[in-house]
C-alpha positions in Angstrom: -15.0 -40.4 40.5 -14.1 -41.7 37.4 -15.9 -40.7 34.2 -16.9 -43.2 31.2 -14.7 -44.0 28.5 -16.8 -41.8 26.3 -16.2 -38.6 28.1 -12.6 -39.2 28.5 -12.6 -39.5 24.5 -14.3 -36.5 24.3 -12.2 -34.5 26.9 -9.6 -35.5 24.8 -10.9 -34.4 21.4 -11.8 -31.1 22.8 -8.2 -30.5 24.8 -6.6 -31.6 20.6 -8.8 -28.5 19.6 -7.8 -26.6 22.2 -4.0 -26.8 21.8 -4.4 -26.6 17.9 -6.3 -23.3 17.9 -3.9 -21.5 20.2 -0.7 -23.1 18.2 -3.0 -21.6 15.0 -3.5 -18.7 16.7 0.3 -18.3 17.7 1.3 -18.6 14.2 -0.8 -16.7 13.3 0.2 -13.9 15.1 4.1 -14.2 14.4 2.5 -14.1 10.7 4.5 -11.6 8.6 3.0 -8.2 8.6 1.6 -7.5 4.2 3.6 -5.0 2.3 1.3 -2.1 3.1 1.4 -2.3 6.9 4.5 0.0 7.4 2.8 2.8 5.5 -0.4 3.0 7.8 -1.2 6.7 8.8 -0.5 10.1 8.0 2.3 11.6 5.8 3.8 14.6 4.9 6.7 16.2 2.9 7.5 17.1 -0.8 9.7 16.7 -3.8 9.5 17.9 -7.8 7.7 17.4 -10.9 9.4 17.2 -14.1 6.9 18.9 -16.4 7.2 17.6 -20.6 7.9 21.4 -21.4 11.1 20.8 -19.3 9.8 23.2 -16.2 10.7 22.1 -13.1 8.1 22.5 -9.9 8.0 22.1 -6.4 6.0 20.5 -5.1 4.1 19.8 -1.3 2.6 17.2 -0.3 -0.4 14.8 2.2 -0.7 11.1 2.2 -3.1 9.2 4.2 -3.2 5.4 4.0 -5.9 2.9 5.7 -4.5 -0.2 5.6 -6.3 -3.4 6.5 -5.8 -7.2 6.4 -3.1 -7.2 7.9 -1.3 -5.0 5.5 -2.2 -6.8 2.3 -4.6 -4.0 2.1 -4.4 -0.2 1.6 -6.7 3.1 0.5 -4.1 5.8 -0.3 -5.1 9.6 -0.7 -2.0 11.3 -1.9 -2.8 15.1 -2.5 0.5 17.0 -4.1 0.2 21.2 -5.1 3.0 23.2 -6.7 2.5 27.0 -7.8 1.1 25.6 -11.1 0.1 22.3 -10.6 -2.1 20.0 -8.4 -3.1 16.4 -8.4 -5.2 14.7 -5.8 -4.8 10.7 -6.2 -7.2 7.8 -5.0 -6.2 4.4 -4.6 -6.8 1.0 -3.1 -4.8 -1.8 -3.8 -4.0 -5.7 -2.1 -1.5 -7.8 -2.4 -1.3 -11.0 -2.8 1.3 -13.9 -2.6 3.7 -10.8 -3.7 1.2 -9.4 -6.3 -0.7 -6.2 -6.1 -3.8 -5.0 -8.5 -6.2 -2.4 -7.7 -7.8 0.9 -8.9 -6.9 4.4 -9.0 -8.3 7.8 -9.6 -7.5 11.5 -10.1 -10.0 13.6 -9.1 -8.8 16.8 -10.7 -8.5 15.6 -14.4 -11.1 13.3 -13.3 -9.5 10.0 -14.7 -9.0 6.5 -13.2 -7.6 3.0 -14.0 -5.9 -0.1 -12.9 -2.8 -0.9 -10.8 -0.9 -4.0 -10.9 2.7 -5.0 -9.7 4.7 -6.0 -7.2 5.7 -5.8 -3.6 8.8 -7.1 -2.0 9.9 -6.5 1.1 12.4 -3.5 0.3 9.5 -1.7 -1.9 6.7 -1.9 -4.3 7.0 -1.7 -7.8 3.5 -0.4 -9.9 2.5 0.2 -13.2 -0.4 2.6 -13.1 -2.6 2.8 -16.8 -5.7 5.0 -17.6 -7.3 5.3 -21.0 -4.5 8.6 -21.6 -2.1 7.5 -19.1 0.8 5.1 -18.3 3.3 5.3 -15.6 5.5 3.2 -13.4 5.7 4.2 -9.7 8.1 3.0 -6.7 7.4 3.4 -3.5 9.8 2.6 -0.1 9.5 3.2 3.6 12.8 3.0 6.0 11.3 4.1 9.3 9.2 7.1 9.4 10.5 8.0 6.0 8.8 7.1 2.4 10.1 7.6 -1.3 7.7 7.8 -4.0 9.2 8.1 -7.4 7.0 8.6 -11.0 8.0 7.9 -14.7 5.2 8.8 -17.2 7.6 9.7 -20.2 4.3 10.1 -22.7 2.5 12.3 -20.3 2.4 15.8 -19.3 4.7 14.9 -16.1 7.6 13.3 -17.0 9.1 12.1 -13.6 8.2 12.9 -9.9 10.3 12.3 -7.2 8.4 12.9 -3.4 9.4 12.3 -0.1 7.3 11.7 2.8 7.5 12.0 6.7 5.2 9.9 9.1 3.4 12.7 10.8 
């Protein structure tokens, strides 16, 4: 049985929508992965804080990042102690087209501020500024490893190097 012309148009149209969603839907999903998504999940390790009265500290330390949309989204919680100093940092950030901006927040000096940058695929690249507080931060993952590195020259830390295993 054949059907009218009017159906076949229509079986057409919908078989068009058919193949472009899942050739959308492929692309989609060969869709590079955003700068956060290798940083996903739990970290641990340590590294050293260079202190403006020239002390030197060691220091331990927790990340946990919740990244979402794809990885152009994150919510870090990196927590650091030495034997005389602490921080306990708060972030969320998203990239965009290569840009990032977000806020931050310590919660033991009880400050906060913006972050803006960039991310490339070998690392991101932030400037992090409070209202008593400027400092530039990179940040790489190879693997299960990550780098985090801090330059506040006009602050009580001068420089803090960390390095983090995926636990």
């Amino acid at each position: 049985m054949r059907l009218p012309n009017r159906y076949r148009r229509l079986d057409g149209l919908v078989l068009g929508v058919a193949t472009a969603i899942v050739v959308f839907a492929a692309a989609a999903a060969k869709a590079e992965p955003g700068p956060f998504a290798a940083l996903a999940g739990s970290w641990s390790g340590g590294g050293e804080v260079n202190m403006s009265d020239g002390s030197v500290d060691r220091l331990r330390c927790k990340a946990t990042y919740s990244v979402g949309g794809g990885g152009a989204t994150a919510t870090l919680n990196l927590r650091c102690a030495s034997d005389s100093y602490n921080f306990d940092l708060t972030g969320n950030v998203r990239s965009q087209g290569g840009t990032v901006s977000g806020t931050w927040t310590e919660a033991t000096r009880g400050i906060g501020g913006t972050v803006s940058g960039t991310a490339a695929p070998n690392g991101i690249s932030l400037q992090v500024i409070g209202p008593t507080f400027a400092a530039g931060l990179a940040l790489s993952v190879n693997g299960n490893k990550q780098a985090i590195s801090i330059s506040a020259p006009a602050s009580e830390i001068r420089s803090a190097s960390i390095s983090l295993t995926k636990s």
